[in-house]
FIMINU-869474 format. One line per field, with one value per atom (N, C-alpha, C): chain; residue in three letters; x, y, z; atom name; residue number from 1. Coordinates in Angstrom, 2 decimals. Each point is the difference from the previous one (the first is absolute). Example, Ala and Ser with C-alpha at 12.3 -4.5 7.8 and 13.67 -1.06 7.14 Angstrom:
# residues 2
mol c(A	A	A	A	A	A) .
type c(Ala	Ala	Ala	Ser	Ser	Ser) .
u c(13.19	-0.89	0.90	-0.35	0.82	-0.77) .
v c(-5.69	1.19	1.20	1.05	1.19	1.09) .
w c(7.80	0.00	0.00	-0.72	0.06	0.73) .
atom c(N	CA	C	N	CA	C) .
seq c(1	1	1	2	2	2) .
***
This chain:
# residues 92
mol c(A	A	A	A	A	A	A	A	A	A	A	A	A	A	A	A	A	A	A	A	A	A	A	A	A	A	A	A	A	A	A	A	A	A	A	A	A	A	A	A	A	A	A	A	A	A	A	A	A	A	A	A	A	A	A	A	A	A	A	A	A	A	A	A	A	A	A	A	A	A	A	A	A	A	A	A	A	A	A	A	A	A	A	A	A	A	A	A	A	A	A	A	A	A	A	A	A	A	A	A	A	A	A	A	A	A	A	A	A	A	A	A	A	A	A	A	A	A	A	A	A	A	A	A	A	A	A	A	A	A	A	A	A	A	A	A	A	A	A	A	A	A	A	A	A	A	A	A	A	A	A	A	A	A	A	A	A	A	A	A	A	A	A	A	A	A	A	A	A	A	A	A	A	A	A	A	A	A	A	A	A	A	A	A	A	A	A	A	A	A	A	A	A	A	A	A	A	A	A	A	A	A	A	A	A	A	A	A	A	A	A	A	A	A	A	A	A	A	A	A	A	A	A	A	A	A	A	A	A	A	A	A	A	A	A	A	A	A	A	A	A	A	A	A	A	A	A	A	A	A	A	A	A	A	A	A	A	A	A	A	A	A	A	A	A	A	A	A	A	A	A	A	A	A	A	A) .
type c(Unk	Unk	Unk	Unk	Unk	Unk	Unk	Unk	Unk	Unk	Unk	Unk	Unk	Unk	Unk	Unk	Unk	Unk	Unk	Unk	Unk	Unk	Unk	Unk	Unk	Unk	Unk	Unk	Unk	Unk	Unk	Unk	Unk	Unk	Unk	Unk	Unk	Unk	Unk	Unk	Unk	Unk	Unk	Unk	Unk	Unk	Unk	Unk	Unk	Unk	Unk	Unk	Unk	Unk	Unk	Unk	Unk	Unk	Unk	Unk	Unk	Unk	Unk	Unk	Unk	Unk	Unk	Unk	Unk	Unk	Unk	Unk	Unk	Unk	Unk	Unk	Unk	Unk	Unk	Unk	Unk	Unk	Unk	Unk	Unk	Unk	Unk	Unk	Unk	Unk	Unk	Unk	Unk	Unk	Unk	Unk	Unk	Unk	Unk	Unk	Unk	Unk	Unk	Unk	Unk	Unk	Unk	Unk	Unk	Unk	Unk	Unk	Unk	Unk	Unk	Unk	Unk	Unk	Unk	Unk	Unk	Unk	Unk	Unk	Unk	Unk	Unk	Unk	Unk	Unk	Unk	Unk	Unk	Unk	Unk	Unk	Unk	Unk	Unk	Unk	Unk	Unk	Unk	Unk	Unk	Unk	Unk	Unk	Unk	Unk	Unk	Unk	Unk	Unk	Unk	Unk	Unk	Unk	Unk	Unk	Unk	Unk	Unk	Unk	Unk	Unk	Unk	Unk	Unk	Unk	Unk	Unk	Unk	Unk	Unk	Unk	Unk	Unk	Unk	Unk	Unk	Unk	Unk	Unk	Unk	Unk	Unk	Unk	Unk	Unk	Unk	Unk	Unk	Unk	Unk	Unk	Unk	Unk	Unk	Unk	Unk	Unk	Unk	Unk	Unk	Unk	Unk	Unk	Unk	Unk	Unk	Unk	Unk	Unk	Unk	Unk	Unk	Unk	Unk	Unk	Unk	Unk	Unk	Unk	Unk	Unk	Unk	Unk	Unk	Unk	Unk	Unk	Unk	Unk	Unk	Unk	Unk	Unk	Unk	Unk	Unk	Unk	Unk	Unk	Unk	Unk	Unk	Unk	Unk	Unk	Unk	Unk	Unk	Unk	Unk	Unk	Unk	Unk	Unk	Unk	Unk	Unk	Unk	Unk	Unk	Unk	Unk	Unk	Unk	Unk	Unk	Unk	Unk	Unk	Unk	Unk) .
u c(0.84	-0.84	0.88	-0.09	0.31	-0.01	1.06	0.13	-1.26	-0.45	-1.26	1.42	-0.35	1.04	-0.33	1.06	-0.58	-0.81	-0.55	-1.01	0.15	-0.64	0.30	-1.24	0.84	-1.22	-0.62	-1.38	-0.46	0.53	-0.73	0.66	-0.81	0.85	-0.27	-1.30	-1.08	-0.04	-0.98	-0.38	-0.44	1.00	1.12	0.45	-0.17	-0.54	-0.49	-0.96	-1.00	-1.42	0.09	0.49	0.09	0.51	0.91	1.30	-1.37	-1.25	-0.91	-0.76	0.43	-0.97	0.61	1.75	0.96	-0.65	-0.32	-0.01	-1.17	-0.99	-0.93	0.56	1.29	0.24	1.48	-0.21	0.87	1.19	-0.57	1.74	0.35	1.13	0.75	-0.93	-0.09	-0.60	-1.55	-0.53	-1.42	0.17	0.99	0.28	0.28	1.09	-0.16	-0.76	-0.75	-1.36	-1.00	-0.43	-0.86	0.71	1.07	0.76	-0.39	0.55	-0.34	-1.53	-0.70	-2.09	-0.02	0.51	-0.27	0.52	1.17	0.44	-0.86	-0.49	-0.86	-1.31	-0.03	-1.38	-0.01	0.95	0.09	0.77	0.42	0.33	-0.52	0.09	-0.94	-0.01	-1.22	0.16	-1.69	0.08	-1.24	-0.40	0.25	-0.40	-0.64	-0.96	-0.68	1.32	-0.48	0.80	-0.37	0.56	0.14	1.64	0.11	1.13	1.10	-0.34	1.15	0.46	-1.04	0.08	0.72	-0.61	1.06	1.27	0.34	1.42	0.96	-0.63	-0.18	0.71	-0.83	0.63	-1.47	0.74	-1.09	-1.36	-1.35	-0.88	0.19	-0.28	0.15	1.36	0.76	1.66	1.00	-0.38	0.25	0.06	-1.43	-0.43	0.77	1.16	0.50	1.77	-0.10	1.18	0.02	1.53	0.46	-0.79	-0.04	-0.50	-1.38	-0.95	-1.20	-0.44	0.43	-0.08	0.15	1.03	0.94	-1.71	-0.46	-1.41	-1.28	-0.26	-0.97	-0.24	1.57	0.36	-0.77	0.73	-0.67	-1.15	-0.55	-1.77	-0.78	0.05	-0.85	0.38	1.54	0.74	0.43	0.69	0.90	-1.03	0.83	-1.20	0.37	-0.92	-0.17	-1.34	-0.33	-1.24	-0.52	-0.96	-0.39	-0.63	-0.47	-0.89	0.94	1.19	1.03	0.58	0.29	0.68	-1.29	-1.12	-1.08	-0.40	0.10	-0.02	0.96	1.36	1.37	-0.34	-0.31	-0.19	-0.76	-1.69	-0.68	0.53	0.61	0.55	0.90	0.90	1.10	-1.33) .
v c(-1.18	1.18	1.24	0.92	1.81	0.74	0.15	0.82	1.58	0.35	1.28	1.03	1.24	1.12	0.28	1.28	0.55	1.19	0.44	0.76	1.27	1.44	0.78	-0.38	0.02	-0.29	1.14	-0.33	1.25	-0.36	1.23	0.18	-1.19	-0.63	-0.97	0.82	-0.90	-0.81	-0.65	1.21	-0.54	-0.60	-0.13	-1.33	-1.33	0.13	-1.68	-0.38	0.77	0.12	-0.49	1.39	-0.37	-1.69	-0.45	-0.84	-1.06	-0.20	-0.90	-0.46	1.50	-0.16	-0.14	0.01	0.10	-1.53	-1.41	-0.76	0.08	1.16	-0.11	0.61	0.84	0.55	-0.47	-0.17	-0.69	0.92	1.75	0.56	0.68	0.50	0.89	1.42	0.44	1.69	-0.08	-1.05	-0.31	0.01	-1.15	0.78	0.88	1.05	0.96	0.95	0.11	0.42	0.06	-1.04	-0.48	0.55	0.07	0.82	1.48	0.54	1.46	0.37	-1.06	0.13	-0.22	-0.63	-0.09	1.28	0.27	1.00	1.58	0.23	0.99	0.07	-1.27	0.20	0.17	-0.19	-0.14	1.20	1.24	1.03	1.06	0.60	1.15	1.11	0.54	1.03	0.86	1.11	0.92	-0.31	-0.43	-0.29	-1.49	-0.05	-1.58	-0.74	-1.09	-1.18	-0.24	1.11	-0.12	-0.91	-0.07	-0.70	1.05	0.85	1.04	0.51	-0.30	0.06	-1.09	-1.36	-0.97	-0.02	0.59	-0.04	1.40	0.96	0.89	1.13	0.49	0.77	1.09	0.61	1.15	-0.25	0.50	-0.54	0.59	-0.70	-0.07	0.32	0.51	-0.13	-1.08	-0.30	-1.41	-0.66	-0.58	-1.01	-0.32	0.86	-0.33	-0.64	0.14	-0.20	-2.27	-0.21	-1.20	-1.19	0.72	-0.69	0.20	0.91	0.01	-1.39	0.29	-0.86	-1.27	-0.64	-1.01	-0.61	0.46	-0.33	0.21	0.76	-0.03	-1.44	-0.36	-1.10	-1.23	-0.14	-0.91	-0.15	1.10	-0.36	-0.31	0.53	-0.18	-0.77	-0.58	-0.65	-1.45	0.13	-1.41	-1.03	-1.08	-1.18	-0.66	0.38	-0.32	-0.72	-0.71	-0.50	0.57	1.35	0.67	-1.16	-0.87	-1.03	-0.47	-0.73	-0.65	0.60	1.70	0.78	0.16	0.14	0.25	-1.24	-1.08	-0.86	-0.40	0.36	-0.26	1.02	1.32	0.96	-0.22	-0.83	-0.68	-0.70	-1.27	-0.91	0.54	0.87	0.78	0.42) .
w c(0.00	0.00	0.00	-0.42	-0.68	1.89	0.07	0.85	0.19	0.93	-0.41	0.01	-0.64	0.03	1.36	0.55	1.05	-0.31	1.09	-0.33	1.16	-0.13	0.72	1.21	1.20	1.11	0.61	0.05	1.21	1.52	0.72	1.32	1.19	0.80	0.54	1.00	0.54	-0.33	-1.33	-0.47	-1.52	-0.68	-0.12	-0.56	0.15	0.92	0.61	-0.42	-0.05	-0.42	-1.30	-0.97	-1.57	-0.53	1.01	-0.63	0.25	0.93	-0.47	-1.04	-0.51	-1.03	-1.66	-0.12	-0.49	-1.41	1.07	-1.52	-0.65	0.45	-0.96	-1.56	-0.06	-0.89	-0.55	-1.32	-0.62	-0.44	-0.13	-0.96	1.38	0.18	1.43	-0.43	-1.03	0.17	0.28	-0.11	0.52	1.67	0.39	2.18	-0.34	-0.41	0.71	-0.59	-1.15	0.03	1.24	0.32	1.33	0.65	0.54	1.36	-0.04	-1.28	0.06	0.00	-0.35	-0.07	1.72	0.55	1.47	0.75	-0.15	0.33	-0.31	-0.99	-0.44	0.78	-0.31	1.28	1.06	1.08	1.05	0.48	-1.09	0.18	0.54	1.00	0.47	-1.01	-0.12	-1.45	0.24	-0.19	-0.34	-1.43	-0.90	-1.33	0.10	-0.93	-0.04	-0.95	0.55	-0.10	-1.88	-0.74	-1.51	-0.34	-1.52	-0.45	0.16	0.14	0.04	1.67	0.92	1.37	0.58	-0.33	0.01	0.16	-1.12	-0.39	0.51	0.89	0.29	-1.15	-0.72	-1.13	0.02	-1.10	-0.18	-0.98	0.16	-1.04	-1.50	-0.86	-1.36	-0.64	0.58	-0.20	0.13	1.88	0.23	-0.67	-0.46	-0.50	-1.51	-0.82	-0.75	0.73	1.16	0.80	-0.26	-0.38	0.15	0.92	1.34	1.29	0.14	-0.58	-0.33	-1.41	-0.74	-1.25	0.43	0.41	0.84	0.57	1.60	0.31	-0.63	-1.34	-0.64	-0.89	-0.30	-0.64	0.48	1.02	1.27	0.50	0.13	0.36	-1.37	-1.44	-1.01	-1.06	0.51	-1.88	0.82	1.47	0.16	0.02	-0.19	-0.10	1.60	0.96	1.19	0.82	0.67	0.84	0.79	-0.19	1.03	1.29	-0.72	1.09	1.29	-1.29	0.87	1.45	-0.51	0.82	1.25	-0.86	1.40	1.14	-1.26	1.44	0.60	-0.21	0.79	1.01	-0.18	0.74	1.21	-0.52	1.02	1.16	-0.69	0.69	0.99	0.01	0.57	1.23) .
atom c(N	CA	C	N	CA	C	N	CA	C	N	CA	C	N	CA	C	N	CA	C	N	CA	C	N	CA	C	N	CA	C	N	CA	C	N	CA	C	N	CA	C	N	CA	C	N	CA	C	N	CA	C	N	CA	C	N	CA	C	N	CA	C	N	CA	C	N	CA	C	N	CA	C	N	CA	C	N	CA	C	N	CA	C	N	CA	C	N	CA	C	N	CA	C	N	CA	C	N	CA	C	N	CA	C	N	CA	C	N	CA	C	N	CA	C	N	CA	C	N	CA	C	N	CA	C	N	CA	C	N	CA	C	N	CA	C	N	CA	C	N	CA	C	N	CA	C	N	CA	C	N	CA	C	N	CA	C	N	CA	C	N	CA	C	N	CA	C	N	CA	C	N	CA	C	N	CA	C	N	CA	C	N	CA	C	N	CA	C	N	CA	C	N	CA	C	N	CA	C	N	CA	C	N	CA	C	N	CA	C	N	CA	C	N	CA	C	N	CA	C	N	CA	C	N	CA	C	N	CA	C	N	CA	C	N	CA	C	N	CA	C	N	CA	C	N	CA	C	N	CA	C	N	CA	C	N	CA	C	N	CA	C	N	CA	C	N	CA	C	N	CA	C	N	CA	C	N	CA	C	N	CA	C	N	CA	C	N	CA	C	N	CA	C	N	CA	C	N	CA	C	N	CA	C	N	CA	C	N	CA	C	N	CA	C	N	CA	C	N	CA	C) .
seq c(1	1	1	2	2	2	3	3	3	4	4	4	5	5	5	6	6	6	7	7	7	8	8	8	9	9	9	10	10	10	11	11	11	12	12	12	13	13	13	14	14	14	15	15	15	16	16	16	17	17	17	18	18	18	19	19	19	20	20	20	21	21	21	22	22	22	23	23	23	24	24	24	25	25	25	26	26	26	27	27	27	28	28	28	29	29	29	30	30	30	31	31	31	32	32	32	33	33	33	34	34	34	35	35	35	36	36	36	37	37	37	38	38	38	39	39	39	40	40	40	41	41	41	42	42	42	43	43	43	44	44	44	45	45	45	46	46	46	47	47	47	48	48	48	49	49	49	50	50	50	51	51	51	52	52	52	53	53	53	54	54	54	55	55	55	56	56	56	57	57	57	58	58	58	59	59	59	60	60	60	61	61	61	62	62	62	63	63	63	64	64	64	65	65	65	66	66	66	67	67	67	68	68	68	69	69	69	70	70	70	71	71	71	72	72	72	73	73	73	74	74	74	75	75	75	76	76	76	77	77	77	78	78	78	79	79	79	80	80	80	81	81	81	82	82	82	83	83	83	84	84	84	85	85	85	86	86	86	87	87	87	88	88	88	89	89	89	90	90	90	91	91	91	92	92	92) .
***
């Protein structure tokens, strides 16, 4: 079996968290996709929880930013198991 690359980690202890949910996803920029989608959310922020808030950037400027694109990628194009992830989430 293919060694996984490494991947940039979030801050403990959401790394622990995420790394459960790590074999639902098969490429490395899909984790750390999910890391930075967890991280966004769980960010304190006066702005609603948009794609550009997420990622904490500015609206409609942002959103042409690398690391904006990067998680837009991820929620509407990667080929992922929303189910899978929700019932790992359950189970947890």
């Amino acid at each position: 079996m293919t060694k996984r690359k490494e991947i940039v980690k979030a801050p403990m202890p959401l790394e622990e968290y995420c790394e459960y949910f790590d074999p639902l996803f098969r490429r490395s920029n899909q984790r750390e996709s999910f890391r930075q989608y967890l991280e966004g959310l769980l960010l304190p922020t006066e702005r609603n929880k948009t794609l550009t808030g997420l990622v904490n950037t500015e609206p409609l400027v942002g959103a042409q930013f690398p690391r904006a694109q990067k998680l837009q990628w991820f929620l509407s194009e990667a080929e992922w198991d929303e189910r899978a992830v929700q019932a790992r989430r359950l189970k947890l």
